[in-house]
PAZAPA-4460 file (N, C-alpha, C; in steps of 0.05 Angstrom, whole numbers, plus 32768, in hexadecimal, padded with zeros to 4 digits):
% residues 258
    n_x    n_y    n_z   ca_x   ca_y   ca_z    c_x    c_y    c_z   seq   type   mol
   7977   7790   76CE   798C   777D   76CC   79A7   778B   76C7     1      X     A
   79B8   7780   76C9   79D4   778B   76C5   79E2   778B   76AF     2      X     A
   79E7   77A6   76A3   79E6   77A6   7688   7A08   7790   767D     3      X     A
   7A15   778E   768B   7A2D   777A   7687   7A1E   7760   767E     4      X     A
   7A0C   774F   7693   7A01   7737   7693   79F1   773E   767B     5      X     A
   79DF   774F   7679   79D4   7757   765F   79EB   7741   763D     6      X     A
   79F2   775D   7646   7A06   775B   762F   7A12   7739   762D     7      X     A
   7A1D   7732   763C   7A23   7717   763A   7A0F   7707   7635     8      X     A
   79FB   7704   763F   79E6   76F5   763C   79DE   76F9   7617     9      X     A
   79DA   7711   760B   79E1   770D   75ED   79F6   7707   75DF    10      X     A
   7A07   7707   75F1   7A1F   76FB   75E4   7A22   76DB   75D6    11      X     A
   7A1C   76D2   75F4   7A10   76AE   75F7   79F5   76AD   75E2    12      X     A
   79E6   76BA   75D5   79CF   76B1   75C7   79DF   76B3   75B0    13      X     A
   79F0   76C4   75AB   7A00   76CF   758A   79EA   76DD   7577    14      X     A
   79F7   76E5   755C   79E9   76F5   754B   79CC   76F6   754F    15      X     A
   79C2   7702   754B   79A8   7711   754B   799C   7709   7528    16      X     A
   798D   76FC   7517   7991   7702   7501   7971   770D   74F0    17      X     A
   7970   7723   74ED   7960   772D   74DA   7947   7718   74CD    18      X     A
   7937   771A   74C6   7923   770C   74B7   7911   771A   74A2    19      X     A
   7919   770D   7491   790B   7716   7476   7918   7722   745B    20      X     A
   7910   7737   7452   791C   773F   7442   7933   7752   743A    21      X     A
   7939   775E   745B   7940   776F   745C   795B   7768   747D    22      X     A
   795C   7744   7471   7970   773E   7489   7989   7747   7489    23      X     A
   7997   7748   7470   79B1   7747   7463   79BA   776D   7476    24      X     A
   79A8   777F   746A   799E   77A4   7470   79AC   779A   7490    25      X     A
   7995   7798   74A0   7991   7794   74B8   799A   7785   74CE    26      X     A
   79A6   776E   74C0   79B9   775E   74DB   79CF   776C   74EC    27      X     A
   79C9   775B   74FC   79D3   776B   7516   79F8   776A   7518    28      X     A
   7A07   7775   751B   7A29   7765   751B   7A2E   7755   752F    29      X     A
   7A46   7742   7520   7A45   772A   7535   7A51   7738   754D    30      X     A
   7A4C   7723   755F   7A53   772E   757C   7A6C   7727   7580    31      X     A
   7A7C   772D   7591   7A99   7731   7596   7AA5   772C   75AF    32      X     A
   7ABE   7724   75B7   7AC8   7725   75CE   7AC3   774B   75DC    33      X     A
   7ABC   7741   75FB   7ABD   7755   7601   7AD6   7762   7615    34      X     A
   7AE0   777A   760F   7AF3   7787   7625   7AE7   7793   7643    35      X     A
   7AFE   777C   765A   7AF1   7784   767E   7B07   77A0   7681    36      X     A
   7B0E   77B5   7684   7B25   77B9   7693   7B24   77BD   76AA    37      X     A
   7B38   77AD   76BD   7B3B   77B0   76D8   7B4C   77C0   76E0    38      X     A
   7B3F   77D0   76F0   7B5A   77E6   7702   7B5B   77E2   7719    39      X     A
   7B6E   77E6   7728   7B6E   77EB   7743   7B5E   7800   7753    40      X     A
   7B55   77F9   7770   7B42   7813   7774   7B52   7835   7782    41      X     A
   7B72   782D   777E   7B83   784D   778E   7B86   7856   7779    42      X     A
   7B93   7847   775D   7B97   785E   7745   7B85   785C   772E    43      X     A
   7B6A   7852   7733   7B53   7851   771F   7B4F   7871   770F    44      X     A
   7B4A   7888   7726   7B43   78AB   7710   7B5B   78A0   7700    45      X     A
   7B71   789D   7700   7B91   78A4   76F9   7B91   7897   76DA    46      X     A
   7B7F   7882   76DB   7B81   7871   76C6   7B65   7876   76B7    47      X     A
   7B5C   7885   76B7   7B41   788E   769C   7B4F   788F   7688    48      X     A
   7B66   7899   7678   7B6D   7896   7668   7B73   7878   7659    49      X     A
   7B75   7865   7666   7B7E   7849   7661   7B67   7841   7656    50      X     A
   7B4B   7845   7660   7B36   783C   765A   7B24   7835   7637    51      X     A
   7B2E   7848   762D   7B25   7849   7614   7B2D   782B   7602    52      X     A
   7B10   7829   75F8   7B13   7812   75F1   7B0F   77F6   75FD    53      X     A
   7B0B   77F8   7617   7AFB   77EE   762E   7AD9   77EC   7624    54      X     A
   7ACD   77D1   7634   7AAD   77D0   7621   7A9F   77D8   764A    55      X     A
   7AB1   77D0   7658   7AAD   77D0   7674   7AC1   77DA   7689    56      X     A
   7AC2   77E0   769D   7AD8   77E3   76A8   7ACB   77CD   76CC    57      X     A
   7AEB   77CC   76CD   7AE3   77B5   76F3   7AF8   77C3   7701    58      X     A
   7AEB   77CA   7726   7AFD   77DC   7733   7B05   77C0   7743    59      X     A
   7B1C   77B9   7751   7B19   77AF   775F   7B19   77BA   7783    60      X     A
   7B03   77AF   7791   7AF5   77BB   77A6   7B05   77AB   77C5    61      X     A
   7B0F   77BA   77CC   7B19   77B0   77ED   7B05   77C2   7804    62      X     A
   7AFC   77D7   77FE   7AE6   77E5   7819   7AD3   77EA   7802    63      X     A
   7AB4   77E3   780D   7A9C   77F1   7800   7AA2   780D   7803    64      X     A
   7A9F   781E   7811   7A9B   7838   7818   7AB6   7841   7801    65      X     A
   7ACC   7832   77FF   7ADE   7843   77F2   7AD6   783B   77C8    66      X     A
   7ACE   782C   77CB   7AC7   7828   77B4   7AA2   7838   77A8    67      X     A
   7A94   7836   77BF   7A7A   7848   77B7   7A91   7867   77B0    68      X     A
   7A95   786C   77B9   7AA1   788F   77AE   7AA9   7887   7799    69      X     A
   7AC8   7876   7795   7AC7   787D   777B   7ABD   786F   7761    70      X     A
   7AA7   785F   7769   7AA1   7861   774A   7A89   787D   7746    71      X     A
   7A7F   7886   775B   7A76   78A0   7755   7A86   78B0   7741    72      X     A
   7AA2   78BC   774C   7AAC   78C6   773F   7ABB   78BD   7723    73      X     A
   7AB5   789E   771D   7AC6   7899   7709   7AA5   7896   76F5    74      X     A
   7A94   7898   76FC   7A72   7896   76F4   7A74   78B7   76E5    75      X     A
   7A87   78CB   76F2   7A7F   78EB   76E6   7A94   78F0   76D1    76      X     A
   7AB0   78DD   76D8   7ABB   78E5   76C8   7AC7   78D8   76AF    77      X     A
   7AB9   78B8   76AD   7AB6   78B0   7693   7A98   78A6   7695    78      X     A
   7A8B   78AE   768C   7A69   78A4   7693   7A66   788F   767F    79      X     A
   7A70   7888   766A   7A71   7879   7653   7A77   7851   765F    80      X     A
   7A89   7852   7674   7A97   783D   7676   7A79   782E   7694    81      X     A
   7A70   781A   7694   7A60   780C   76A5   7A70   7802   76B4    82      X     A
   7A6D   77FF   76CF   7A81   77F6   76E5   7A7E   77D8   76F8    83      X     A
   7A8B   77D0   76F8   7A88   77B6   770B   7A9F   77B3   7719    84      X     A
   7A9C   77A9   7736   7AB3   77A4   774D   7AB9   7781   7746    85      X     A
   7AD6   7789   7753   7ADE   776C   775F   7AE9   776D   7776    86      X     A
   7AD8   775E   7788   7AD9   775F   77A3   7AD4   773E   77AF    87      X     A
   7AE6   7740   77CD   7AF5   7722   77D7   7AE2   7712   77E9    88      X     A
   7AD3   772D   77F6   7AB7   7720   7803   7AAD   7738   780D    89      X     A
   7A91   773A   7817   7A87   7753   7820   7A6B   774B   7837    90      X     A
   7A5E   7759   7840   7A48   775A   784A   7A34   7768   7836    91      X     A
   7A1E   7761   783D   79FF   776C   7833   79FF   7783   7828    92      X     A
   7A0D   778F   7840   7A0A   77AF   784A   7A17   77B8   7832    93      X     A
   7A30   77AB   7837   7A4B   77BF   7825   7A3E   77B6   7807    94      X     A
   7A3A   7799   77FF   7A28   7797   77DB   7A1B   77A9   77D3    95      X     A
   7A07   77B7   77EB   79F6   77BF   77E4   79F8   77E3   77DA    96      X     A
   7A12   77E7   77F0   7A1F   7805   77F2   7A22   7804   77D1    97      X     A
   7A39   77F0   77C6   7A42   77EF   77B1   7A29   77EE   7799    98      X     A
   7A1C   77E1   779D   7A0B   77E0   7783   79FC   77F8   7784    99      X     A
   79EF   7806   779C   79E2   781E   7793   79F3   7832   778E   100      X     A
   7A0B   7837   778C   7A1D   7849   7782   7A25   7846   7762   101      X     A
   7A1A   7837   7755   7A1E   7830   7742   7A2A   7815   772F   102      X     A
   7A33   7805   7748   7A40   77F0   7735   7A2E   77DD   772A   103      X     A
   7A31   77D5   7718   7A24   77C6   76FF   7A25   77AA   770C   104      X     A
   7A3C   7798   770F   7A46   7780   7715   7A5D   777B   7720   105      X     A
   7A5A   7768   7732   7A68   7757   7747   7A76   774B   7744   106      X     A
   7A93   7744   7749   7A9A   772A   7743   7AA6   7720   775E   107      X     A
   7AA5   7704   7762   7AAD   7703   7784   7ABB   76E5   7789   108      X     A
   7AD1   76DB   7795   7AD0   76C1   7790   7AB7   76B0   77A3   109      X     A
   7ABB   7694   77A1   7AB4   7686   77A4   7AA8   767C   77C0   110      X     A
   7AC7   7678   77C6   7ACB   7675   77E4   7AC8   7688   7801   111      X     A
   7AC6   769B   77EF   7AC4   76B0   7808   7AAC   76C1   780F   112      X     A
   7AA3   76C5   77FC   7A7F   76D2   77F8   7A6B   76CD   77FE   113      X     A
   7A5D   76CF   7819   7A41   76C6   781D   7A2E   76BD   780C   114      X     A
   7A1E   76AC   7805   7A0E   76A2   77F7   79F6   76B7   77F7   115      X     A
   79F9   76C4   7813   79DD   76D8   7812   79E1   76F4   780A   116      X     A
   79F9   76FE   780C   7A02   770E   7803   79F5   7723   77EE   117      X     A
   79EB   7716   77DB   79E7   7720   77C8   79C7   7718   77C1   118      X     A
   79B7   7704   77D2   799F   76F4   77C9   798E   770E   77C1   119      X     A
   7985   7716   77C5   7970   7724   77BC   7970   7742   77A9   120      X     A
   798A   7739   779E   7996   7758   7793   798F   7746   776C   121      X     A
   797C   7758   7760   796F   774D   7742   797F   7757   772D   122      X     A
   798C   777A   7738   7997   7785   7727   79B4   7786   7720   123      X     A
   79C2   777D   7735   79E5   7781   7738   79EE   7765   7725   124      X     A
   7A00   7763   7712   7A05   7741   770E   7A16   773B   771F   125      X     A
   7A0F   7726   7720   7A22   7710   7734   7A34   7700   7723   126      X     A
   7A4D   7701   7729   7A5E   76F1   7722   7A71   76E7   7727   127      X     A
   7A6E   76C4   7722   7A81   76B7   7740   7A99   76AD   7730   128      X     A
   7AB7   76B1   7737   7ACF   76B3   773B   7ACC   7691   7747   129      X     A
   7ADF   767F   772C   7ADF   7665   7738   7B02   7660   7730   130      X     A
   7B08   764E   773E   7B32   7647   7738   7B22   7638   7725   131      X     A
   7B3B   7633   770C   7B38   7628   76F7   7B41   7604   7700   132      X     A
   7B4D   75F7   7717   7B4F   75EC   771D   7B37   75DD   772F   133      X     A
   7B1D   75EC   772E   7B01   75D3   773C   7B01   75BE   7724   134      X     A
   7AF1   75AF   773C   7AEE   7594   7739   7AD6   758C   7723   135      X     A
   7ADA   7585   7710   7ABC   757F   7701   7AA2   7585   770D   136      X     A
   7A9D   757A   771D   7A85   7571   7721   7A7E   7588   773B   137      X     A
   7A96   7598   7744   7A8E   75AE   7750   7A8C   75C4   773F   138      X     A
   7A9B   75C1   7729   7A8C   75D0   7714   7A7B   75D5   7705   139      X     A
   7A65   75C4   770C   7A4E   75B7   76FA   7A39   75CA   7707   140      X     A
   7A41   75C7   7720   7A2C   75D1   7737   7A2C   75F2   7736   141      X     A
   7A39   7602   772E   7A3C   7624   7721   7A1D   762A   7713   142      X     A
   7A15   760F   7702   7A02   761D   76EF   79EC   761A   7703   143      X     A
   79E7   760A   7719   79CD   7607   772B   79D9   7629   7739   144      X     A
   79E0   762F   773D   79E9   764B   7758   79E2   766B   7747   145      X     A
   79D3   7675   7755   79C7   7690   775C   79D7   76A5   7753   146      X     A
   79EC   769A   7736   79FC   76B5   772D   79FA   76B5   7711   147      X     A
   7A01   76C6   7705   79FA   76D2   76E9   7A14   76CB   76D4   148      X     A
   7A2C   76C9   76DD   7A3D   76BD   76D1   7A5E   76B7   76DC   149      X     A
   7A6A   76AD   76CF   7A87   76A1   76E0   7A9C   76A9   76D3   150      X     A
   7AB3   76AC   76E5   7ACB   76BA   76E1   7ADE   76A4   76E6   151      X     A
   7AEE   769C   76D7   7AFC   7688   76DA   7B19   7690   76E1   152      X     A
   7B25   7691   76F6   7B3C   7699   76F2   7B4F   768C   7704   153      X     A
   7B67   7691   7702   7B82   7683   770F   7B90   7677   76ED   154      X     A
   7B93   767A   76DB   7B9E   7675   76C5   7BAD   7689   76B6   155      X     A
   7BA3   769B   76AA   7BAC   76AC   769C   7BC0   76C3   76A3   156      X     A
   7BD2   76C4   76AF   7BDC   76D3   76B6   7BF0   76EC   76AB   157      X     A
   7BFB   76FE   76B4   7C0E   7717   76A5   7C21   770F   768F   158      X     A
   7C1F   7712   7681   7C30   770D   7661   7C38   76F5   765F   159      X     A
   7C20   76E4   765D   7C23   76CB   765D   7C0E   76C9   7641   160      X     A
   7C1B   76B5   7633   7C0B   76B1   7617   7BF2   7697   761D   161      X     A
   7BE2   769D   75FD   7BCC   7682   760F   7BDE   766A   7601   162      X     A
   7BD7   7653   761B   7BDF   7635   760F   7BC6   762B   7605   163      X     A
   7BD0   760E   75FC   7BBF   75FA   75F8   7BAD   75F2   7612   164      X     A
   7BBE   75F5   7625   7BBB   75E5   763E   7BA0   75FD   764C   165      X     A
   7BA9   760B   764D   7B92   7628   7650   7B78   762B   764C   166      X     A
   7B81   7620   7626   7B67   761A   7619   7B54   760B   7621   167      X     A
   7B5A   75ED   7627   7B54   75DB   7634   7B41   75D8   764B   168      X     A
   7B4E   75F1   765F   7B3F   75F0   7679   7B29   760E   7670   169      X     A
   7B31   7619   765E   7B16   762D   7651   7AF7   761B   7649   170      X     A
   7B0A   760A   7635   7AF5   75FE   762B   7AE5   75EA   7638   171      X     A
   7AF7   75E2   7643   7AE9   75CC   7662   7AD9   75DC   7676   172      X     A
   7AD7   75F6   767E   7AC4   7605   768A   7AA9   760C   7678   173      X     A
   7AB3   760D   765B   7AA0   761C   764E   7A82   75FD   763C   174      X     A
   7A90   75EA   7649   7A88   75D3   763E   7A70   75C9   7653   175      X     A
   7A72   75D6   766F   7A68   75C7   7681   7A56   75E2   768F   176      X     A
   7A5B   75FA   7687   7A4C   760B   769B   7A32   761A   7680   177      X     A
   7A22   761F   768B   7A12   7634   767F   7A10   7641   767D   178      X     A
   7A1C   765E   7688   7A20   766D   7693   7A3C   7689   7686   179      X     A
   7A33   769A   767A   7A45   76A5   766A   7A64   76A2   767E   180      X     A
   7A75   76AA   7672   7A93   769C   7677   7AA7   76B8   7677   181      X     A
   7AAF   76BA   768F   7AD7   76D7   7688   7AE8   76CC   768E   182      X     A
   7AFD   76DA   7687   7B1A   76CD   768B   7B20   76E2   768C   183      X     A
   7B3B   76EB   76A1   7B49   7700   769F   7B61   76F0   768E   184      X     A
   7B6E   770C   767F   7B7E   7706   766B   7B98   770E   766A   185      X     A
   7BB6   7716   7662   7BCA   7722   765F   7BC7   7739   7656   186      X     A
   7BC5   7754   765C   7BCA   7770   764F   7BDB   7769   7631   187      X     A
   7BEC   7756   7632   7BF5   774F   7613   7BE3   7741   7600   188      X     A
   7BCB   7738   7605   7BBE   7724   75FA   7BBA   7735   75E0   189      X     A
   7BB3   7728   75C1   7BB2   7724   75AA   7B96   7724   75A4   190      X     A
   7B8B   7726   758F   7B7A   7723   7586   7B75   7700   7579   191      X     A
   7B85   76F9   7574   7B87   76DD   756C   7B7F   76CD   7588   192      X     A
   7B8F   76D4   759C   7B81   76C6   75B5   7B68   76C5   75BB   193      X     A
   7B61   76E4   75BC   7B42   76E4   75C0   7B36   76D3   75AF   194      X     A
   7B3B   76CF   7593   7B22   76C1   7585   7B28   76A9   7587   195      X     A
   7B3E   7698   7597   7B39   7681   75A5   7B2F   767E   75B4   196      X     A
   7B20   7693   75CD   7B19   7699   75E2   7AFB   7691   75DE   197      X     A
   7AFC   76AA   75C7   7ADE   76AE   75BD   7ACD   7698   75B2   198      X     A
   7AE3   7684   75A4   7AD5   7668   7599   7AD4   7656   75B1   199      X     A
   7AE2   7653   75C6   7ADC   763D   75DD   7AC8   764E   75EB   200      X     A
   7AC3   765F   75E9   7A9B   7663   75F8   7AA7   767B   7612   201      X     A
   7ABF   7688   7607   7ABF   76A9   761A   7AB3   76C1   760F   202      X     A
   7AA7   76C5   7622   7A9A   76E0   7618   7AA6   76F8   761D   203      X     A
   7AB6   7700   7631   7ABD   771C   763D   7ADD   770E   764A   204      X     A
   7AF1   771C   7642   7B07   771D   7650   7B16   7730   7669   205      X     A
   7B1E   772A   767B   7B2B   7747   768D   7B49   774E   768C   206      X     A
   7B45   7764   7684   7B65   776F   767F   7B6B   7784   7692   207      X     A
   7B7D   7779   769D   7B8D   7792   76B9   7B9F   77AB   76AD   208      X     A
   7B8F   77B8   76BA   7B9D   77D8   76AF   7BB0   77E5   76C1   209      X     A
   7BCD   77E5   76BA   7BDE   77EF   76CC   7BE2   7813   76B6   210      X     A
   7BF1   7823   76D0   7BFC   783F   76C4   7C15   783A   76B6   211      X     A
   7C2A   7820   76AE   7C3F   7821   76A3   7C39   7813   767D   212      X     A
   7C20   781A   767D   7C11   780E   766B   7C0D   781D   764E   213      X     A
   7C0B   7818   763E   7C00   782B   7626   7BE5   7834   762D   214      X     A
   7BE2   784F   762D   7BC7   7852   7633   7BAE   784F   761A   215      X     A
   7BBA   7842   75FD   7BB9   7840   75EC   7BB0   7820   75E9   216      X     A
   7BB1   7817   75F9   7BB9   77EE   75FE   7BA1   77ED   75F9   217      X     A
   7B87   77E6   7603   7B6D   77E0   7600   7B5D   77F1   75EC   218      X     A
   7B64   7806   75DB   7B58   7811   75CE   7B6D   7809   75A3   219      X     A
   7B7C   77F9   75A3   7B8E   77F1   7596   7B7F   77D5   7597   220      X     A
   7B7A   77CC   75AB   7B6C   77AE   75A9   7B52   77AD   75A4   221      X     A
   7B44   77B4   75A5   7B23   77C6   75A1   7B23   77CC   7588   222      X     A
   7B38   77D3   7582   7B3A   77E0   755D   7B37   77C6   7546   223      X     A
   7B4C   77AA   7558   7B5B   778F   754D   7B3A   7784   754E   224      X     A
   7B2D   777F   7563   7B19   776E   7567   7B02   777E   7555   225      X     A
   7AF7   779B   7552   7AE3   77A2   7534   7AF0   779E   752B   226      X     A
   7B05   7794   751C   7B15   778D   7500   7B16   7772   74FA   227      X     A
   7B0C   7769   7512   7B0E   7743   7504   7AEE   7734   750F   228      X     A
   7AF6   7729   74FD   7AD9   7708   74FB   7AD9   76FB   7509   229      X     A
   7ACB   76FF   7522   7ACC   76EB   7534   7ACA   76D2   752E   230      X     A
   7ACD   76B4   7533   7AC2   76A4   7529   7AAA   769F   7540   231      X     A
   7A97   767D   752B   7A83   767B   7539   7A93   7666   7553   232      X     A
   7A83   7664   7568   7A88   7659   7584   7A80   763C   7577   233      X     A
   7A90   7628   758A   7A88   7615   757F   7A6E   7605   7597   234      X     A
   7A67   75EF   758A   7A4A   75EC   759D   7A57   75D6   75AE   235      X     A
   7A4C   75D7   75C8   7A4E   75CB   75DB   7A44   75AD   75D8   236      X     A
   7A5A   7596   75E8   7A56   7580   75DC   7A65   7569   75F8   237      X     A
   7A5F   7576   760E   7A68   756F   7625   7A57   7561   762C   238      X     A
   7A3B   7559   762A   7A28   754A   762D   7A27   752E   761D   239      X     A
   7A2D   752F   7606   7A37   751F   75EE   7A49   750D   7605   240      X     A
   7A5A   750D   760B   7A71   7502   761D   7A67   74EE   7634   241      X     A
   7A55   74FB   763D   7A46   74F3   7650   7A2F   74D8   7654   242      X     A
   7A3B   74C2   7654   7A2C   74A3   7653   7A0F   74B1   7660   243      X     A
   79FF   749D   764F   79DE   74AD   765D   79DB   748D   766A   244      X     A
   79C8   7497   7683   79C1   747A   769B   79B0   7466   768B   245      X     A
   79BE   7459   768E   79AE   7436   767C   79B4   742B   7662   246      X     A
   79CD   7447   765D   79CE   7436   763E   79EF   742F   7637   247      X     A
   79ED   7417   762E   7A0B   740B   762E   7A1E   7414   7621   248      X     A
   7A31   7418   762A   7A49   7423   7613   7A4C   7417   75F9   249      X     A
   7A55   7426   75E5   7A5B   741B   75CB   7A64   7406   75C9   250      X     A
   7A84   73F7   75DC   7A7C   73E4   75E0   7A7A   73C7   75E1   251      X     A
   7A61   73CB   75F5   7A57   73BA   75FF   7A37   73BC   75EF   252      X     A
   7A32   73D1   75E5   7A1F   73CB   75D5   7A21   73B5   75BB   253      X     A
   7A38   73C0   75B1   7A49   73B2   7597   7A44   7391   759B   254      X     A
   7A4C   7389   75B7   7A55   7371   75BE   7A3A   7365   75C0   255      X     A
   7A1E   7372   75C7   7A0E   7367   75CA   79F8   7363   75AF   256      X     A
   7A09   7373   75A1   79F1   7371   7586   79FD   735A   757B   257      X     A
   7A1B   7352   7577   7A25   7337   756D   7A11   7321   7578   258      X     A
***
């Protein structure tokens, strides 16, 4: 399995907790927002230094063939960092180039990606890229589909702070899907953000790594997030909302017990 989806997938269960006498010794630390960094795939060697502090890194992929090389070479020369593409659509062929060269996980949108694409691949994660602007009930349908987790994006954009309004369509994704949850984020983003992030049900954020950057940026934020308490997530209650078939609204129940 793919150690990203891995990881997320414990994320979504939370703490781990010890049993017996010896829980307090032994518990596990709480789990945390995690760091994506995305590079471009012409000045990706250029930017190893940016990386630190990174839990993952994402190339983004326009040719298989040019991307199998270099995550080879970015595989020898930070071996520490696990790799995943983001790529616009591909063939069999080219997924397949990519994943046996090393990449971990996929991310791909929606609309453009063969459905078969990827069918029979157990080990690569799959992860589908949806506009934050679908429709309910096309969003419902994510958790029936053949991928490992969703990327929500068209919101968050370059040095833009989080809103309310932001929050909103976070928590409105994270209310309705099953399925662990990313957001790409502002290279300015806070630690206070994240643990808004982290309480509406995000697990992993993506932050774009440019060269006019502190190469210091993601390893300064890495430092902020071991230094604070995450809080707990809150529980999902989108079902609650949801009239069940045959039974009358409050009401009209009301009216009928008079």
């Amino acid at each position: 399995m793919s150690k990203f989806i891995d990881k997320l997938n414990k994320l979504a269960k939370g703490e781990a907790q010890a049993i017996g006498f010896t829980a307090r010794q032994s518990a596990a630390p709480k789990p945390k927002m995690q760091l994506v960094a995305r590079i471009g795939a012409e000045n990706a060697e250029g930017q190893a230094g940016h990386l630190s502090g990174a839990d993952f890194g994402l190339i983004e992929i326009s040719k298989a063939a040019g991307g199998a090389a270099l995550i080879e070479k970015l595989s020898k020369s930070m071996p520490d960092i696990i790799w995943g593409g983001w790529m616009e659509s591909g063939t069999q062929a080219e997924v397949k180039q990519l994943t046996k060269a090393g990449f971990d996980f996929i991310i791909f949108p929606a609309n453009t990606m063969s459905v078969t694409v990827m069918k029979d691949d157990k080990e690569t994660g799959k992860i589908l890229e949806l506009e934050s602007t679908l429709a309910e009930g096309m969003l419902r349908t994510a958790n029936e589909l053949p991928v490992d987790a969703v990327l929500v994006d068209g919101e968050l954009k370059k040095n833009q702070i989080l809103t309310f309004g932001q929050m909103m369509i976070f928590t409105r994704f994270s209310g309705m899907l099953t399925k662990p949850l990313i957001v790409p984020v502002s290279p300015q983003v806070n630690v206070g953000e994240l643990e808004a992030l982290w309480e509406a049900g995000i697990s992993a954020v993506v932050i774009e790594i440019e060269a006019k950057q502190p190469q210091d940026l993601l390893a300064k934020l890495k430092q902020e997030i071991n230094k604070t308490e995450f809080p707990s997530r809150r529980s999902k209650r989108a079902d609650a909302l949801v009239p069940r078939a045959g039974q009358p609204s409050g009401r009209k129940a009301a009216e009928e017990d008079e």
